[in-house]
C-alpha positions in Angstrom: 210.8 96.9 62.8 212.8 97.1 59.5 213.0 100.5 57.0 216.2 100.5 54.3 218.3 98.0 52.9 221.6 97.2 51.4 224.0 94.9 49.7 226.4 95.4 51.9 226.0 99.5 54.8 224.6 98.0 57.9 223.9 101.2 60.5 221.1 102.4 62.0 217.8 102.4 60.0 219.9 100.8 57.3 220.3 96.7 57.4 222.6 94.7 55.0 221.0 92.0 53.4 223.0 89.5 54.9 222.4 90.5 58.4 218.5 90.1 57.5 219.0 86.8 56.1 220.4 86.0 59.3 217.7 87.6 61.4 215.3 85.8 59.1 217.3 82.7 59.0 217.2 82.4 62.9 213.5 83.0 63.0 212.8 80.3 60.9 215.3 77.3 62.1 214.2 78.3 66.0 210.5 77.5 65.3 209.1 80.8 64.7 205.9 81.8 63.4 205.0 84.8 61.9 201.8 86.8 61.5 199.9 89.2 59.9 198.4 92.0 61.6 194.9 91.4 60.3 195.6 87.5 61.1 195.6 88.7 65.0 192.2 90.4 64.9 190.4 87.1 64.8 192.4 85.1 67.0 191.7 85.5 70.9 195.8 83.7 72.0 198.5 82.4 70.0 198.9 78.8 70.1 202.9 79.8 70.8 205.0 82.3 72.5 207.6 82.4 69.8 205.0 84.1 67.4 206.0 87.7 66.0 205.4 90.3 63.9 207.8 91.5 61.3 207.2 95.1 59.9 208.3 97.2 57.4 208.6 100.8 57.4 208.0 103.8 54.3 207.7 101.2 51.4 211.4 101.3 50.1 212.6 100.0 46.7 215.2 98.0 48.4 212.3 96.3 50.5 211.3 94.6 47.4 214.6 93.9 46.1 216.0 92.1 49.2 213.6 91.7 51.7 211.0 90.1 49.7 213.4 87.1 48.4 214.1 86.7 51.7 210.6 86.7 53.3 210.0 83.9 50.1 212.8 81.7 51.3 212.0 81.5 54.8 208.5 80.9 54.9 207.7 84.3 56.4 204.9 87.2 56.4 205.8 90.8 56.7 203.2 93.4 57.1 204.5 96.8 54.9 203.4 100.3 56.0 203.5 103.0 53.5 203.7 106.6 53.2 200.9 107.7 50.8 202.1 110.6 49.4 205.0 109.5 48.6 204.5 106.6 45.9 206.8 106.2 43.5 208.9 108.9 45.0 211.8 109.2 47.5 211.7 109.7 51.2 212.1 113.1 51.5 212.2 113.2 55.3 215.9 111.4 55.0 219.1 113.0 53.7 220.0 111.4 51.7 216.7 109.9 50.2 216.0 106.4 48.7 213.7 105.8 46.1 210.1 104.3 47.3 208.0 101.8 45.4 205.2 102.9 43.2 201.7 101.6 43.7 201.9 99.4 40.8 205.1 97.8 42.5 203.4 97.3 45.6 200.3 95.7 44.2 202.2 93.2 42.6 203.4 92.0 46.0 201.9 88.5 46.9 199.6 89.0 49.7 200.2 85.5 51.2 203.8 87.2 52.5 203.5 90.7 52.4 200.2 92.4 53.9 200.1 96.9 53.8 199.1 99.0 56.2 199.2 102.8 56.5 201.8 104.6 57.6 200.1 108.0 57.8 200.0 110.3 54.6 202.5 112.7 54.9 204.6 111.2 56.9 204.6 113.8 59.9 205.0 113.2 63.3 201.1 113.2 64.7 202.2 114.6 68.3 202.3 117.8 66.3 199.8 118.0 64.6 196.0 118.9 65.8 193.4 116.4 65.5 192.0 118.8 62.7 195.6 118.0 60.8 195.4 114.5 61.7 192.2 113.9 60.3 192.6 115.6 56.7 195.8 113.4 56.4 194.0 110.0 57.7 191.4 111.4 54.6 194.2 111.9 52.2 195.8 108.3 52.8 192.1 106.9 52.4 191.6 108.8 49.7 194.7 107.7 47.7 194.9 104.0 48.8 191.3 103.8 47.2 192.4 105.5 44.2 195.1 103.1 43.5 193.5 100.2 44.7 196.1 99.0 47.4 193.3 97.7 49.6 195.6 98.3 52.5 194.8 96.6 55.9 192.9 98.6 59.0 196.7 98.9 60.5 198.4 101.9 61.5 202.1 102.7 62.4 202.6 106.4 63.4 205.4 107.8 61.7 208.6 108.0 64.0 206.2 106.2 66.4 205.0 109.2 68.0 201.5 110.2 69.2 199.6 112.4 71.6 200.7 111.6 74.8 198.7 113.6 77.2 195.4 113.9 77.6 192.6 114.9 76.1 195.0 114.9 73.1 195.8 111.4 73.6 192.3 109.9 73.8 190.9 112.1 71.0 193.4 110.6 69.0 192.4 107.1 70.1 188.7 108.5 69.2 189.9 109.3 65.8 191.0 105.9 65.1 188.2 104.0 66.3 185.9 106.0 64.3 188.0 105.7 61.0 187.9 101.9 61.6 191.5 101.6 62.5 191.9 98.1 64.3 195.6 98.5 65.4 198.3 101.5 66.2 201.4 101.1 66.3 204.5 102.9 68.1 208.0 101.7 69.0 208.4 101.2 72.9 211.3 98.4 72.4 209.2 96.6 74.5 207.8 92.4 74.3 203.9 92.7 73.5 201.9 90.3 75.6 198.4 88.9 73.7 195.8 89.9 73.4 196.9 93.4 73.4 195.9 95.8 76.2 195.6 98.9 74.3 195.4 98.3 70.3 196.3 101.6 69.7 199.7 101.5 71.4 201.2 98.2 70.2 205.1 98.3 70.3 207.3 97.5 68.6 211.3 96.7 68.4 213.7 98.4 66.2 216.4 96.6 65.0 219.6 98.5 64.1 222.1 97.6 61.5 224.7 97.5 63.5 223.5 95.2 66.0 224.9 91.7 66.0 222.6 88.1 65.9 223.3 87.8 69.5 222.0 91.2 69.8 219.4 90.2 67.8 218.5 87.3 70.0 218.6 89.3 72.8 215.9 92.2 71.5 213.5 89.4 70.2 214.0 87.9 73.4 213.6 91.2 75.9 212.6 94.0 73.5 215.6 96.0 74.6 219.2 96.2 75.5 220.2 96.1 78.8 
């Protein structure tokens, strides 16, 4: 899981484009296949275990200046999850904010390497929100991905990966999904998925930092975490 890029800062949510070509050049010389999300919903196994996912968080400019080059070179698919509100704007959530691609920018993305999926509309955390919230923002990201013709993909990734995690909340919100025709849900967990997945509305994922090193790399494609 990937959000900002740069030429050169490298911390936290922010990766230097070097250290992705790395990441990306590892991938690819160790045998490697990636996926789409929406590939997965019409396979029943993956022919190997070294398949992944690589996803991209809030739709940042520098996501299309570096990171699609990179997914180009390597022979790689990325699925992009966007913010709807925020098109064209800045991710006002950060301090400082980074400018965000407009629709325009993101439909001129080729599909064969870069897939979108939703990544709520607002942009708030759905573990605080009521299901009454939840469902007038799934409405509003409908509602604006139709109106600019993104034809984004029946994925979800829950902003700052969180989600109702008790009961009745929990499966309400599971509820929610199925009956807005979400396939998958995803939330962080730093944690290996194992296909077919046991609960598709609680796929993990793995963050990777910008500080972290190719070995440490290795080691979170390998584990999911740290040790």
């Amino acid at each position: 899981m990937y959000h900002k890029i740069c030429a050169s800062e490298s911390e936290g949510l922010t990766i230097s484009a070097s250290k992705l070509e790395a990441q990306f050049q590892y991938l690819s010389e160790k045998g490697y296949r990636s996926y789409h999300l929406s590939e997965l919903m019409d396979l029943k196994k993956l022919p190997s275990k070294k398949s992944v996912v690589i996803t991209f968080d809030d739709g940042y400019v520098s996501q299309l200046e570096y990171a699609v080059p990179l997914l180009e070179k390597y022979h790689l698919k990325a699925t992009f999850f966007i913010p709807l509100k925020y098109l064209g704007q800045t991710d006002a959530w950060n301090t400082p904010s980074y400018p965000l691609m407009t629709a325009e920018q993101l439909k001129s993305l080729n599909p064969d390497n870069i897939e979108l999926g939703y990544h709520s509309y607002a942009h708030q955390k759905y573990n605080e929100l009521s299901l009454s919230e939840i469902a007038e923002d799934t409405r509003k990201a409908f509602e604006t991905d139709s109106k600019n013709e993104l034809s984004l993909t029946s994925t979800l990734a829950y902003p700052y990966g969180k989600f109702p995690r008790k009961n009745p909340e929990k499966e309400q919100f599971f509820n929610h999904l199925k009956e807005q025709q979400f396939t998958y849900g995803l939330r962080i967990g730093n944690r290996v998925n194992h296909f077919p997945f046991k609960n598709p509305f609680e796929i993990n994922r793995i963050d990777v930092k910008g500080e972290y090193s190719l070995k440490k790399f290795q080691r979170k494609l390998k584990f999911g975490k740290l040790f």
